[in-house]
N, C-alpha and C positions, 0 to 999 in steps of 0.2 A: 410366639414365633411369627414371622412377618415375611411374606410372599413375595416378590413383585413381579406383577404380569404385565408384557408388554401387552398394552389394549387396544394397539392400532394394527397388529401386524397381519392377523388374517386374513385370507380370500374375504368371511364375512363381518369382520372387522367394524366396529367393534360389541354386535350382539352376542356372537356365543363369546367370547373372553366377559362380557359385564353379566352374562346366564353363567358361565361358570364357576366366576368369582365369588360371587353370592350362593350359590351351590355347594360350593368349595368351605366357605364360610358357616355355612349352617351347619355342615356334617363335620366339624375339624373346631378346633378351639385358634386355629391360626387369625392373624389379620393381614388382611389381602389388600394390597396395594395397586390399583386399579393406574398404570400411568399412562398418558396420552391428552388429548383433546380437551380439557377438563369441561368445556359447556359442553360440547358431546357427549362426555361422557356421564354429566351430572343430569343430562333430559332422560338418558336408558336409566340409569340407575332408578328413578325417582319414581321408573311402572310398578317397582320391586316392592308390596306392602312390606315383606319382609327383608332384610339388606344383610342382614347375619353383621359383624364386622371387618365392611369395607372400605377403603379410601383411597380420596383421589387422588393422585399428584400430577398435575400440570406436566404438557411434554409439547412444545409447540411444532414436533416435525414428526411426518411417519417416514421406515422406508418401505419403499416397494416392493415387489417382491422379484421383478424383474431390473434392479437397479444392480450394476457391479458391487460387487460387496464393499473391497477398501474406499470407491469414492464415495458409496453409500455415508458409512462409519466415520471417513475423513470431511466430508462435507456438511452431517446429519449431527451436530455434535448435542443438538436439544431434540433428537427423536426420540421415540416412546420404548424403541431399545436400548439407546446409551444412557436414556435416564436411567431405565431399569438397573442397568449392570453398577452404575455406579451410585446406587441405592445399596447394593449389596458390598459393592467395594468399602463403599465408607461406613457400613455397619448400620444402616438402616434398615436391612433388610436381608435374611437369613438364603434365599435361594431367590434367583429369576427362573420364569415359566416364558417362551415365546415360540409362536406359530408362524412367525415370519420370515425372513427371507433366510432360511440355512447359513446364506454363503457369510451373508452378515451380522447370524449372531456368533461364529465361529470367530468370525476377524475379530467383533466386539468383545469377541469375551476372554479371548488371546490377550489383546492389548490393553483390556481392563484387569485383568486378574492376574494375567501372565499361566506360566506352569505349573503345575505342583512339582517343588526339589526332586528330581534324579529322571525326571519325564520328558521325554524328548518328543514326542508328538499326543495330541489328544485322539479321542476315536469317540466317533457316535454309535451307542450302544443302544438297541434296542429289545425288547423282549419278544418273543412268539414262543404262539401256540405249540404243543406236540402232544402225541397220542398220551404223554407219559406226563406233561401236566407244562411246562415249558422249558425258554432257552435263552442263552444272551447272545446274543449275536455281535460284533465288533470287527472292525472296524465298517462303517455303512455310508462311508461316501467323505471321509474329510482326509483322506489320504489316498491318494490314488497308487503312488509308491511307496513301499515299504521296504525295510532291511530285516536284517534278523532278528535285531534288536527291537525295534520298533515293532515286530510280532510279539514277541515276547513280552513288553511290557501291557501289551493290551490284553495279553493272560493273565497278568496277574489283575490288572486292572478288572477283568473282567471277573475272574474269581473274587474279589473286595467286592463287588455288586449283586452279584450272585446270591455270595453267603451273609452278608449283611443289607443289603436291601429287600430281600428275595426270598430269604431265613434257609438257604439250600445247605446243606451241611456237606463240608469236602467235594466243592462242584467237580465234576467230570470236565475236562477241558480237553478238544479237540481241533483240530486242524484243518479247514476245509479245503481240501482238495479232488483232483480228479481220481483219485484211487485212494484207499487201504494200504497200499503196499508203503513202505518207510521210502524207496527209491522214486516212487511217482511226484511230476510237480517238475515245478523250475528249480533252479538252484540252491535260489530262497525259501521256497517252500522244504527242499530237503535238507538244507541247513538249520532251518528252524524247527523241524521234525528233532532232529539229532538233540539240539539246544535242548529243549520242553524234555526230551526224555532223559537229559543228565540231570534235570534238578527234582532231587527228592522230594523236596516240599510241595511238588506238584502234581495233581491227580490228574496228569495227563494219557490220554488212553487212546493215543497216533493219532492219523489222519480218518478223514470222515466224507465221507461223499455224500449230496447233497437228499438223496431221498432216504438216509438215516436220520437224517436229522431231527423229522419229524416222526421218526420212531419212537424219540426220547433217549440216545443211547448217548446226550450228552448233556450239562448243564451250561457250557461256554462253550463256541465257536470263535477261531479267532482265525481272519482276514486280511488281505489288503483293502480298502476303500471300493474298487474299481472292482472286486469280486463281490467282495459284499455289498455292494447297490446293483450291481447284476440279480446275485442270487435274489434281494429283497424283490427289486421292482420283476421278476420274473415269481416269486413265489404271489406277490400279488395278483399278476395277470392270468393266473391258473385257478386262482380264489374268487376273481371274478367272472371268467368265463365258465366254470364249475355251476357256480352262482345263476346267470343265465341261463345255463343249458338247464340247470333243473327247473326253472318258473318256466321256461318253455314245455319243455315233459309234460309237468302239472295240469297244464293249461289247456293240453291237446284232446279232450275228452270229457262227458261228466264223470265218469267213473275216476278217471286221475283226476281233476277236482276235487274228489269227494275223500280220495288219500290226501290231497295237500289240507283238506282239514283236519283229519284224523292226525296228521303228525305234524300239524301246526307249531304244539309247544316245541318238540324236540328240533324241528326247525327252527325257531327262535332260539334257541339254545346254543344251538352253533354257529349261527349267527351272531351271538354276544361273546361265543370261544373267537372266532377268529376276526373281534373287528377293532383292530386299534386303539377305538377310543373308549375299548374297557380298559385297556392297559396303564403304564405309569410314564408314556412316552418315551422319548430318546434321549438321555441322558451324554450331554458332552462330557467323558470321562477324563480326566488329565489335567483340564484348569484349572488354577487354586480359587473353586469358587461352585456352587453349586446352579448347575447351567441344566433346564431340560427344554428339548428342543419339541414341536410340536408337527405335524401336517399342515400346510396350511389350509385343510378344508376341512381340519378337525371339528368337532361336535362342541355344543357346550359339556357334552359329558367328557370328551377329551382333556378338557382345561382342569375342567374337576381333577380328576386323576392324575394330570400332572398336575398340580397343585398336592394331590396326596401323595406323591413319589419325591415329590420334592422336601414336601416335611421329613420324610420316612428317611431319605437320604443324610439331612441333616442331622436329624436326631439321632441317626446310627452313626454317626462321624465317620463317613466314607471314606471324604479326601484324605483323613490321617490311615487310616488303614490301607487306603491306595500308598501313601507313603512308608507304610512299614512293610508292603508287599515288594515295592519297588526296592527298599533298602536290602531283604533278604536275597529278592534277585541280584543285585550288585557283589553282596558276599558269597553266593553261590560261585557266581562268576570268577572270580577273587580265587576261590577252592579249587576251580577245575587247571585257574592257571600253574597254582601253586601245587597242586598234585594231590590235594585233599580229599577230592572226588574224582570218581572212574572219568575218563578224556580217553581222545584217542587226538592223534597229530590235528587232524581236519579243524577238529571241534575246539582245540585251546587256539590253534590258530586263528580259528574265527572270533574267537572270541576276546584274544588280544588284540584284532585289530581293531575291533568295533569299541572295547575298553578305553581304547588312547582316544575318542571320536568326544570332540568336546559335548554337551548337555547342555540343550538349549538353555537358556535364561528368558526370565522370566521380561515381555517387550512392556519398553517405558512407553512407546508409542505404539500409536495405530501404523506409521511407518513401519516399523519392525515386523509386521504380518509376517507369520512364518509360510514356508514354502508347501506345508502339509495342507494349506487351504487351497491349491491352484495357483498362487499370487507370488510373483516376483519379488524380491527386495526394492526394486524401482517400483512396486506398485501394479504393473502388467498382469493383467491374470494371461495363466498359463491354462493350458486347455486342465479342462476337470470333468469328473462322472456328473455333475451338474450342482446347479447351487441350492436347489432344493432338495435333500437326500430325505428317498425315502418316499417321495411322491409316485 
């Protein structure tokens, strides 16, 4: 199996991507495809006694991380991420890894790979912690608006990752919103409540508020963009002021010094529970193409792991089982209009309309950016929860 990492895109760019390529390599039977800079990138490689199986590929442009995405993408067409993607397009190379700019490998990987059949928007998924072991979280920042539809396929989407990435069996899938109750929520939110609990095939168990979450009382979460990069970037800033307040505590005495050695290890511990770059990163779910997105201030251990989440993904054949989750969701759909399954007016009618709503197609160009990145048809970005989700 064969990798490709973009090697230019992070904040430290390019040491921890060429530390965790070879990391990545030693521990994996993969061959990691190191693109960007190639004298750059062959002076770090060369500190490496050991190299595991890695190689370079030539990319004469990075983008930045503060660059618009489309003119990034449309300008950038030998950067060290359109090489990547279209390493993986043309069969060189089994999944892309990138730590750079969100907003542009979204656009890239839209307009290299297109959709997977019956998918109408992609969503960044990513993994956390919970008391109960973890959770998928969806959508985190590449759709700011959502319909009913577009909820729902990010459940199924997100169940496919779960139980074949993740090995969860029959994941729990939940609705974040501000209540429990089926009524609480926007419109959307209670239409999509309604949706999720007509279809059988689905182990969905209502709406969920956000300090269950980390109870464990679910296996998928599913999102607008603009909520789930609130919840994330607010579950972070609670992770680190927590974090502070307790090395301050510590610190205030010998006697608290002398606990922060004594529970040393079990600090380290929870420390490596809740810190990203133990995990398998952020996985763009929807593209016909295996896309994991990264922090840009990720670790070399982050690269690693997304390098391991990226195998893991391919080798379990996601994308086809995202596409057999989606096809069921379609015939459900089909059931509730035709009277197969329990409906009531509200709910066939919702779902009549949104049935006649064409399916995106898969873009020939980086022109075609679709509207679920912020980005106009002309090209205009539209305001968005930002282009780095997740930071």
């Amino acid at each position: 199996m064969r990798i490709a990492v973009d090697a230019m895109g992070s904040d430290n760019a390019p040491d921890v991507e060429v530390q965790g390529a070879v990391q990545a390599s030693l521990e994996t039977d993969s061959e990691i495809l190191l693109v960007g800079d190639e004298g750059v990138l062959s002076d770090k490689l060369a500190a490496f006694p050991k190299k595991g199986n890695v190689r370079i590929v030539h990319a004469s442009e990075a983008i930045g991380m503060h660059e618009p995405p489309v003119q990034a993408v449309r300008g950038k067409r030998d950067s060290s991420l359109m090489v990547a993607l279209r390493l993986a397009k043309d069969g060189e190379a089994d999944a892309v890894v990138s730590a750079g700019n969100t907003g542009a490998v979204m656009v890239g990987a839209r307009a290299v790979f297109g959709s997977l059949r019956g998918v109408a928007r992609s969503a960044i998924s990513q993994t956390l912690p919970t008391a109960a072991g973890s959770v998928v979280v969806l959508d985190l920042g590449a759709n700011v608006d959502c319909t009913v539809r577009h909820l729902c396929e990010f459940a199924e989407m997100g169940v496919a990752y779960s139980h074949f990435a993740l090995g969860v069996e029959n994941p729990r899938v939940a609705l974040l919103n501000i209540g429990e109750e089926n009524q609480k929520g926007t419109q959307v939110a209670r239409e999509t409540n309604q949706r999720l609990s007509a279809l059988p095939h689905l182990n969905f168990v209502g709406n969920i508020e956000p300090k269950y979450i980390y109870r464990g009382e679910a296996d998928v979460i599913v999102c607008d963009g603009f909520i789930g990069n609130l919840f994330l970037k607010t579950s972070e800033a609670v992770a680190a002021f927590m974090g502070k307040m307790i090395r301050e505590y510590f610190e205030r005495s010998s006697m608290s010094k002398l606990g922060a050695v004594l529970a040393r290890k079990a600090i380290k511990e929870i420390k490596m529970r809740v810190d990203p770059n133990e995990y398998h990163g952020a996985p763009l779910l929807g593209v016909d193409g295996v896309v994991i997105i990264l922090h840009g201030s990720c670790s070399e251990r982050g690269i690693a792991n997304a390098i391991k989440g990226a195998q893991i993904a391919h080798e379990n054949k996601l994308n086809e089982h995202i596409r057999e989750n989606i096809e069921r969701l379609r015939g459900e759909e089909t059931d509730i209009l035709e009277g197969r399954l329990p409906r009531n007016g509200r709910l066939a009618a919702a779902v009549a309309t949104e049935s006649g709503c064409p399916v995106q197609q898969p873009a020939e160009t980086v022109d075609q950016a679709p509207a679920e990145f912020g980005i106009s048809p002309e090209g205009e970005e539209k305001p968005v929860v930002e282009d780095r989700a997740g930071e």
